[in-house]
C-alpha positions in Angstrom: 1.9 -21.0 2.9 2.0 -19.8 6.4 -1.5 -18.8 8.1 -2.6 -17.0 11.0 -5.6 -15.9 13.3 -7.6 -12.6 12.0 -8.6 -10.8 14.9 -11.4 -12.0 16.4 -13.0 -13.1 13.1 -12.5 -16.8 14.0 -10.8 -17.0 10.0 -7.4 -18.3 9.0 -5.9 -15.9 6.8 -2.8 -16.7 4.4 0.2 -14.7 5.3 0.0 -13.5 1.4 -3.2 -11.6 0.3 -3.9 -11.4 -3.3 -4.1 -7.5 -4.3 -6.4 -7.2 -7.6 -4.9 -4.2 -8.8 -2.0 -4.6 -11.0 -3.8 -7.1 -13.4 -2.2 -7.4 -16.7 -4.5 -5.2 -19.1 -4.6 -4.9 -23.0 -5.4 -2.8 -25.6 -8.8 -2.8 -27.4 -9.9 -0.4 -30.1 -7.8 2.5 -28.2 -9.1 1.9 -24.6 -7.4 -0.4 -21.9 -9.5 -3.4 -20.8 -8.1 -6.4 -18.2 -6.7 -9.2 -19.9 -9.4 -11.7 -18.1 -7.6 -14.9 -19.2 -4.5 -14.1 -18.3 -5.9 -13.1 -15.0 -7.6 -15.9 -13.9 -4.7 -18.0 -14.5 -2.6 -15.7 -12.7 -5.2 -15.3 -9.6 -5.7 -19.2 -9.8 -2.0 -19.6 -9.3 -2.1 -17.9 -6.0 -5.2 -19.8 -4.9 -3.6 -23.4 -5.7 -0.4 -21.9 -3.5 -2.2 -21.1 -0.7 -3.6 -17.7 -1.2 -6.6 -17.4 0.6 -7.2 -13.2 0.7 -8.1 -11.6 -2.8 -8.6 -7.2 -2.7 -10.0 -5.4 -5.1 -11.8 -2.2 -5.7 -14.6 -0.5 -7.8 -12.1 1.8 -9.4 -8.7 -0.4 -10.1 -7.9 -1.2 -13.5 -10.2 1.1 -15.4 -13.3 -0.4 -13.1 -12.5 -3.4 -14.3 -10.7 -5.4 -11.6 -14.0 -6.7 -9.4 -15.1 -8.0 -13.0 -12.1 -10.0 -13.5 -12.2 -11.0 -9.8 -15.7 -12.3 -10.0 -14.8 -14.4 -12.9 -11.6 -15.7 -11.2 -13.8 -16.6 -8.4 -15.6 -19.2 -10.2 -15.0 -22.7 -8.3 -13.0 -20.9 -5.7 -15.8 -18.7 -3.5 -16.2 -21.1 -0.8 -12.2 -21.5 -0.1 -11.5 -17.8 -0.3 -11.7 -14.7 1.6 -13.3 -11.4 -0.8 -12.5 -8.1 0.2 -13.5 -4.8 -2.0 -14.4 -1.1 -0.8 -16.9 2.0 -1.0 -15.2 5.5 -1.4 -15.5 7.7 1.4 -16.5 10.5 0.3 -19.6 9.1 -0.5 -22.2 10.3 2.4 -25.7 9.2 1.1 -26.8 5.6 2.7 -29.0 5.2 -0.2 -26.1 5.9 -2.6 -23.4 4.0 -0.6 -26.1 0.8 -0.9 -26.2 1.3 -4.1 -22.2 1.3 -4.3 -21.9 -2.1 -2.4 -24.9 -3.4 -4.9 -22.7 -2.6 -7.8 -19.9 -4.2 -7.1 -22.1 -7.4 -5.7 -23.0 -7.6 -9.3 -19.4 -6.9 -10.7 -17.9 -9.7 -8.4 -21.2 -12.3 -9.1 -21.3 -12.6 -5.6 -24.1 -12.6 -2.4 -21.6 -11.3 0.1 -18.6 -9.7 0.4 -16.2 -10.9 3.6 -14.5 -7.9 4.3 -16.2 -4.1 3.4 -14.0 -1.6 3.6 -14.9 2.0 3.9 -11.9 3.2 1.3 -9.0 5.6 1.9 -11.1 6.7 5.4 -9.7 9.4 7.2 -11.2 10.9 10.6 -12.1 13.8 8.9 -14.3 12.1 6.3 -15.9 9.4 9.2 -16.9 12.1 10.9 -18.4 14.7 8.8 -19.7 11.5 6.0 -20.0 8.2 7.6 -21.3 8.3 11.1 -24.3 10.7 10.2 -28.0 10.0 10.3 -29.1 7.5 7.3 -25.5 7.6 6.1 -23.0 4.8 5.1 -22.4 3.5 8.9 -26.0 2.9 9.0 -26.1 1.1 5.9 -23.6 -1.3 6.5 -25.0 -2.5 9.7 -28.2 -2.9 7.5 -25.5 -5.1 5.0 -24.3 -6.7 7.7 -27.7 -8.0 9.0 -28.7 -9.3 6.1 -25.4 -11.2 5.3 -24.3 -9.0 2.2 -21.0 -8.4 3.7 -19.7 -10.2 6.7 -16.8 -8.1 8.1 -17.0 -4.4 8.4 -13.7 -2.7 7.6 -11.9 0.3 6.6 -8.3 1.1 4.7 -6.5 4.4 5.6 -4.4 7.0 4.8 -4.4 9.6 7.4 -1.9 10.7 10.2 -1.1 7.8 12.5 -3.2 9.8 15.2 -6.1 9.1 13.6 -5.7 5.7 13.0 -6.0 5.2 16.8 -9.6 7.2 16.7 -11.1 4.7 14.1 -9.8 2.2 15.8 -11.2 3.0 19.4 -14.9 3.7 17.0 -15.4 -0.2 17.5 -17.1 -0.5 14.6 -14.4 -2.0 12.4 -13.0 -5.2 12.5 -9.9 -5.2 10.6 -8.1 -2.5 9.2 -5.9 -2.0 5.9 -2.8 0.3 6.2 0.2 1.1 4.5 3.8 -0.7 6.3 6.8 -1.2 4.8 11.0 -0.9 5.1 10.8 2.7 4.1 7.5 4.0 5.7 6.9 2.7 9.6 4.5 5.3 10.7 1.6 3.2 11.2 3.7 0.9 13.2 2.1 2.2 16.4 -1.5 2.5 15.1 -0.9 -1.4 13.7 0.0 -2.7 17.1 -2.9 -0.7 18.7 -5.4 -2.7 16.3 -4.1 -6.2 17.3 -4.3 -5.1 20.8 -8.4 -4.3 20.2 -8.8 -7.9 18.3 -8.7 -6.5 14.8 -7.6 -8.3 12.1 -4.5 -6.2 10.2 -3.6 -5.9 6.3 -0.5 -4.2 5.2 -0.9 -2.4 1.6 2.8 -1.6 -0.3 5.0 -4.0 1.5 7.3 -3.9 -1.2 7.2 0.6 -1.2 4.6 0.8 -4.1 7.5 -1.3 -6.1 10.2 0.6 -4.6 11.8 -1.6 -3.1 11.4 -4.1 -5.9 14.0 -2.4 -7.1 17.6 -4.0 -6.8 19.7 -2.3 -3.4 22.8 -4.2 -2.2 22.0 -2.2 1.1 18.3 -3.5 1.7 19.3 -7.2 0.9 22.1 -7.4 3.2 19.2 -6.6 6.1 18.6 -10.0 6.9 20.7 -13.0 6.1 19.8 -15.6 3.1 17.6 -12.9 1.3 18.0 -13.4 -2.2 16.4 -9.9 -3.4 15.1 -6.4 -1.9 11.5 -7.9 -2.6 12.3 -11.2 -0.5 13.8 -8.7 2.1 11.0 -6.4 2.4 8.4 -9.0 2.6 10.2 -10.6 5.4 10.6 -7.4 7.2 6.5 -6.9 7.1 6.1 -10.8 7.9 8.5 -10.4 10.6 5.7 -8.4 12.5 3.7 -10.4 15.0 0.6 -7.9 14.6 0.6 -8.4 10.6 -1.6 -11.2 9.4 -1.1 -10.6 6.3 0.8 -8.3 3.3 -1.2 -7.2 0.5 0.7 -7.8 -2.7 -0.3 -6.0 -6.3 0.7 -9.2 -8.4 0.1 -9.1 -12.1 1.9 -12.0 -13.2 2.9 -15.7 -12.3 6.7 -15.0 -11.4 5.3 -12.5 -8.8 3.0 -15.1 -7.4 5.4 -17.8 -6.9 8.2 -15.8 -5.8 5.8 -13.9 -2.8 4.7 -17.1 -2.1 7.5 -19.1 -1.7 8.8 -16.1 0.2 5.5 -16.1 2.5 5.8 -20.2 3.1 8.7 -19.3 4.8 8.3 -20.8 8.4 11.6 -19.5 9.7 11.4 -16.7 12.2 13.8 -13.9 12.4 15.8 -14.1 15.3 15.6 -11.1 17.7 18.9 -10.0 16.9 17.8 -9.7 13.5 14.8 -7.4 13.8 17.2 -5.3 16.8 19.9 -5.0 14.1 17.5 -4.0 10.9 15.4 -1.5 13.4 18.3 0.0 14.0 20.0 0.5 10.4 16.3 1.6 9.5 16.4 4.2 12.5 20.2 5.8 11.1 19.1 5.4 7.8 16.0 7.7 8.8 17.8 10.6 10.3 20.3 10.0 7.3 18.1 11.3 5.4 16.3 14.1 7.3 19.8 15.1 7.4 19.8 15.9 4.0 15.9 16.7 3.5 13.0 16.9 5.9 10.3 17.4 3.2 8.6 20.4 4.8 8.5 21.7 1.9 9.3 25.3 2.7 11.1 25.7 -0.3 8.4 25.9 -2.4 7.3 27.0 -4.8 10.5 27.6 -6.6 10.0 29.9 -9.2 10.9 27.6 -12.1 9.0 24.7 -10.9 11.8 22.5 -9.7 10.0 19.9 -7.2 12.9 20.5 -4.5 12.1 17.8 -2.1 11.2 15.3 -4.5 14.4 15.7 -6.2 15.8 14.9 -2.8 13.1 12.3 -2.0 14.8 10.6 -4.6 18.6 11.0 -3.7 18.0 9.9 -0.5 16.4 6.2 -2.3 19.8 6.4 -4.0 22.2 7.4 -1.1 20.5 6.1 1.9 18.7 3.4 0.6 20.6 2.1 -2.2 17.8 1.9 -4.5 19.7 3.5 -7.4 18.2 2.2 -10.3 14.4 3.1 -9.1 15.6 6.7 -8.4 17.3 7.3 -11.8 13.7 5.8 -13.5 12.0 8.6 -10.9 14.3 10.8 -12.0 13.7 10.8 -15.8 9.9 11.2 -14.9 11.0 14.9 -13.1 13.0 15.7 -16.7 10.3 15.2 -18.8 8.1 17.1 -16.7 5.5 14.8 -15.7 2.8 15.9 -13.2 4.3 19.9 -13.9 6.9 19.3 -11.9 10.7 20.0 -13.2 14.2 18.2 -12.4 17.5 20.3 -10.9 18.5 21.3 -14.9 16.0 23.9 -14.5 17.3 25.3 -11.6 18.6 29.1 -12.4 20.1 29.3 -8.7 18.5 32.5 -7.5 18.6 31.4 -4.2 15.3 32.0 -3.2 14.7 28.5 -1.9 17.9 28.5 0.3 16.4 31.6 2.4 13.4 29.7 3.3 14.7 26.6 4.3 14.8 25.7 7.9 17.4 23.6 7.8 19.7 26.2 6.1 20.7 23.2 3.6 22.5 24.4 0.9 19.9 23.6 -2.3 21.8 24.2 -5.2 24.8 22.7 -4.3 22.6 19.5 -3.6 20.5 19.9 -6.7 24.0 20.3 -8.2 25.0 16.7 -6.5 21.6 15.1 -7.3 22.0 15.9 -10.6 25.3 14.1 -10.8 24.2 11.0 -9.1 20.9 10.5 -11.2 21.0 12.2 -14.7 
């Protein structure tokens, strides 16, 4: 397992971090609950191979993932690093105490390493954390009396923002999403590094996207043997990254991540030049063929327009076929409201709204060809 500095935190952090929330579950009596065994030996894997970062949150896996965590934890507290999170929207210090209180209990912990205020936005810090006797308070109170060590945050914002929490100076390491097919933190990432932060990437592998088989992807970098091993070396291969966040819920995930994040070998500059560049075409590839401003909508029949063509562009641009066809099914059953291209009755009214002037139905008309 490779290691590396955290910021200014002094710690030594394994490239890999454990993320708690993708734990096998099982059915009891009609209602989901974790499978704790199974966990634990899964979780103990990644500890005895290096893994040194476990993530977890009050909500994952039916609210049952800082349980299973805590339990995991047993023999291992000292030698690893515990990271969880308080929702945002909470603005009440008494109530956000009372949130970090809860999941002390869950974990059967007395401190948490790393505290992150969850899914922040500038928005929400603003108008609910830095307030008078709100959660920013609190966790300085926290701080001083060693319930949690490291104050943090993980976001999901526009990239500008990222900057703004960043220049706060209250945080010291930050949790953000980075991976092949979504680079928009990139600058906000370096920016952190630059201020001493410590930096975790969530989704390395594209929310399993990119666990999918693509002959493309794995061609990126030489001696990959799968899209996973390449996307994890593309989000290693960046010197601001300590470490990739990985949902891992069982022991073939471990071991492969690991082995992939022992890896000592750097990738050559001509390497990162030559995937930054395929990355780059493959981006205007596919605004080429959809933008996702979603002026189209809403189409009269409920056809998700540029999530139809999210998903050709996985297949065409990306080459991740076989996750795009599985996507695709989800759109024909009707998931989520939203309909496939089959319920397109081509009026038209789509194609007079779209900047681009891309010609929808004929697309829809491709898409469903490629996919169906």
């Amino acid at each position: 397992m490779q290691y590396t500095e955290f910021g200014k935190t002094g710690i030594m952090v394994s490239r890999l971090g454990f993320g708690a929330m993708r734990l096998p579950m099982v059915d009891i009596n009609g209602k989901k609950d974790v499978d704790y065994d199974r966990s634990t030996e899964i979780i103990h894997e990644a500890f005895r191979l290096g893994v040194n970062y476990i993530d977890t949150a009050p909500y994952y896996c039916e609210e049952k993932s800082e349980m299973a965590v805590g339990r995991a934890l047993k023999g291992w507290r000292d030698k690893v690093y515990l990271s969880t999170k308080n929702p945002k929207e909470i603005s009440s210090g008494i109530e956000w105490r009372k949130m970090l209180e809860n999941s002390l209990k869950k974990l059967e912990t007395e401190y948490i390493d790393f505290y992150h205020l969850w899914g922040l936005n500038w928005e929400a810090y603003l108008k609910n954390i830095d307030i008078p006797d709100g959660p920013l308070t609190e966790a300085y109170r926290a701080k001083e009396e060693g319930l949690i060590k490291h104050l943090s945050f993980s976001f999901h914002d526009n990239p500008v923002n990222l900057l703004k929490l960043v220049d706060t100076g209250h945080f010291e390491s930050i949790l953000v999403q980075y991976n092949l097919l979504d680079r928009s933190n990139e600058e906000g990432i370096a920016y952190a590094r630059e201020k001493g932060m410590g930096v975790v990437v969530m989704g390395p592998v594209g929310g399993g996207r990119l666990g999918a088989p693509s002959t493309k992807l794995s061609k990126l970098m030489g001696g990959s043997k799968s899209t996973v091993e390449t996307a994890l070396r593309f989000v290693f291969s960046n010197p601001d990254i300590n470490i990739a966040l990985s949902g891992m819920g069982n022991m073939e995930m471990v071991r492969e991540n690991a082995a992939i994040a022992s890896n000592s070998d750097p990738l050559s500059e001509k390497e990162l030049v030559d995937i930054k560049a395929m990355l780059e075409e493959n981006k205007k590839m596919a605004e080429l063929y959809c933008t996702g401003c979603e002026y189209c909508l809403p189409c009269p029949q409920g056809v998700k327009i540029p999530r139809v063509f999210e998903l050709m562009n996985y297949h065409k641009v990306y080459g991740l076929t076989e996750y795009a066809r599985e996507e695709y099914k989800k759109l024909l059953a009707g998931e989520n409201g939203e309909n496939g291209p089959e319920k397109c009755v081509e009026c038209g009214a789509c194609e007079t709204k779209c900047p681009q002037k891309i010609e929808i139905i004929k697309q829809l008309k491709e898409t469903r060809k490629a996919l169906a």
